[in-house]
C-alpha positions in Angstrom: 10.5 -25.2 17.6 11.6 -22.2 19.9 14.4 -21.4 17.4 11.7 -21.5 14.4 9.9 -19.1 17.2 12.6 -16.9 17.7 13.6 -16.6 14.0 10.3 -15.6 13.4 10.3 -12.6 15.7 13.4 -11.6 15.0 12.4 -11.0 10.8 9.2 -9.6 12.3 11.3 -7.0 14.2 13.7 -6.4 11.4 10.7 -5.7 9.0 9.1 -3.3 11.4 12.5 -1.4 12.0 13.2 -1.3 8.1 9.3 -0.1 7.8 10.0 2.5 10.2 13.2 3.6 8.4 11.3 4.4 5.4 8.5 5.9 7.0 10.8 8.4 8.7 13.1 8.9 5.3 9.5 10.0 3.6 8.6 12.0 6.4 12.1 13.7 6.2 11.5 14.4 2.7 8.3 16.5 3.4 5.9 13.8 2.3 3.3 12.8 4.7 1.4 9.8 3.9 -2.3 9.7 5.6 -2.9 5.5 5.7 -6.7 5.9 6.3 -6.8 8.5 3.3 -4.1 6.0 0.9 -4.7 1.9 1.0 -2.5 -0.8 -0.5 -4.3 -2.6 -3.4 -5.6 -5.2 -1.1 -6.8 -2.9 1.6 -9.0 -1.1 -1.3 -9.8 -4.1 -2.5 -11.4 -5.4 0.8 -12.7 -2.1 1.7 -15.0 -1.7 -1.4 -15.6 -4.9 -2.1 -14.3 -6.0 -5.6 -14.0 -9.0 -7.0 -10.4 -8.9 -7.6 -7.1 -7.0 -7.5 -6.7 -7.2 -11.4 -10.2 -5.5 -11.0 -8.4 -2.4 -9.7 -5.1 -2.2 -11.6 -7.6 -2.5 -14.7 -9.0 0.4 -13.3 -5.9 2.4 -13.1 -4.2 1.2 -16.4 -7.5 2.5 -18.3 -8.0 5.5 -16.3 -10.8 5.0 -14.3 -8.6 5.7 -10.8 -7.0 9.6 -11.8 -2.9 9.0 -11.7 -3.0 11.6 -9.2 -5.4 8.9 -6.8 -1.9 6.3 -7.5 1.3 6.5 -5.7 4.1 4.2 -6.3 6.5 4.8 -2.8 9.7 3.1 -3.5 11.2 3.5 0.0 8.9 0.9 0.6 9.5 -1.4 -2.2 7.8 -0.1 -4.7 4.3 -0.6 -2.9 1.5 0.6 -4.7 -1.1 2.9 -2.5 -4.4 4.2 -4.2 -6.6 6.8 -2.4 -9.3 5.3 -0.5 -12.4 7.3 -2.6 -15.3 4.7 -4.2 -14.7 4.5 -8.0 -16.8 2.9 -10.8 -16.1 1.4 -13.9 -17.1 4.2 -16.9 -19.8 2.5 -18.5 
């Protein structure tokens, strides 16, 4: 059980430092990344209160999130951050 521990805090760390890494490269690169101002999928989809996460990338596929509201940051396996504004479905 403490190896099973151990392991587990060890990958923790490991995914922390390679977080970091990329955080840092981005930074190096100019780009700045405010996380209160840009949410993974999930985050927006808690925040606002949707039904669903195919709720959202509906909304971005058809238009009703603005491409410029989506960043893709590949540094960080291609996560998917959208910019923390309420939007509605066009009706």
């Amino acid at each position: 059980m403490e190896n099973l521990k151990e392991e587990i805090r060890k990958a923790l760390a490991e995914s922390k430092a390679a977080q970091q890494e990329a955080v840092d490269l981005l930074l190096l690169r100019g780009e700045v990344i405010d996380f209160d101002e840009w949410v993974t999928l999930k985050e927006y989809v808690k925040r606002y209160k949707l039904n669903s996460i195919n709720t959202l990338t509906n909304w971005i596929r058809r238009g009703v999130v603005p491409p410029e509201n989506v960043r893709t940051i590949p540094e960080l396996n291609n996560i998917r951050l959208v910019k923390a504004v309420p939007y509605r479905e066009v009706a």
